[in-house]
N, C-alpha and C positions, 0 to 999 in steps of 0.2 A: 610583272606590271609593265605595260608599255610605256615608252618615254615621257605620251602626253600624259598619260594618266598620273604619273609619277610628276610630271611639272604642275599640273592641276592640285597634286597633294602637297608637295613643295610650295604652290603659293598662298592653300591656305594656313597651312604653318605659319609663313611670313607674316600673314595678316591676325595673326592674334596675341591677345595680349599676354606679356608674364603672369598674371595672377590667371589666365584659362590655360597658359600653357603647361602652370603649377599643376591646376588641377585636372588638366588631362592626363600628365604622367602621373600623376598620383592614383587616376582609375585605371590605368596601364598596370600600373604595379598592382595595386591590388587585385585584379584580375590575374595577374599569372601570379602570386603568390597566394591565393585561396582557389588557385583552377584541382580541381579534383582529377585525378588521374580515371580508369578505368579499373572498375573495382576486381580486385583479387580473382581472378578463376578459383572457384571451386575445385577441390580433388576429390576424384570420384574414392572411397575406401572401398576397398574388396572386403569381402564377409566369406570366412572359408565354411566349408561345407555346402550345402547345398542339395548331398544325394544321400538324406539322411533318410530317408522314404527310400531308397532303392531308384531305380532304373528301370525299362521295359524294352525289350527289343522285340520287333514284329517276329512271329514264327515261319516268315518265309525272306528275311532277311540275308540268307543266303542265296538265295534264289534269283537266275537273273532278271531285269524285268521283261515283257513281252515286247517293249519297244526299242531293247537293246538285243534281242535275241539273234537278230541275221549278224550279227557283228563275233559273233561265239563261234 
């Protein structure tokens, strides 16, 4: 906050009365004692299995491919 802006906020402080000054700290407070954090992250649970169906591997999976071949 720059200086003036903080003396601008500083003089309207001054200018107000106790009973609005009561009730501005009093929506202060309640504002950061009912602020809500951000809610919990999720955890993701792992489910084991998965390759209860089996697997499949191409039948030229050994094989290198045609765009790797000058490299052999």
């Amino acid at each position: 906050m720059s200086d003036a802006a903080f003396a601008d906020f500083e003089h309207s402080i001054e200018v107000l009365t106790r009973p609005q000054l009561r009730k501005m700290l009093a929506l202060i407070l309640r504002r950061l004692f009912t602020f809500k954090s951000s809610p919990a992250k999720k955890t993701f649970v792992r489910k084991l299995g998965g390759l209860e169906k089996g697997f499949w591997i191409a039948d030229d999976f050994d094989e290198t491919p045609d765009c790797l071949s000058e490299y052999t």
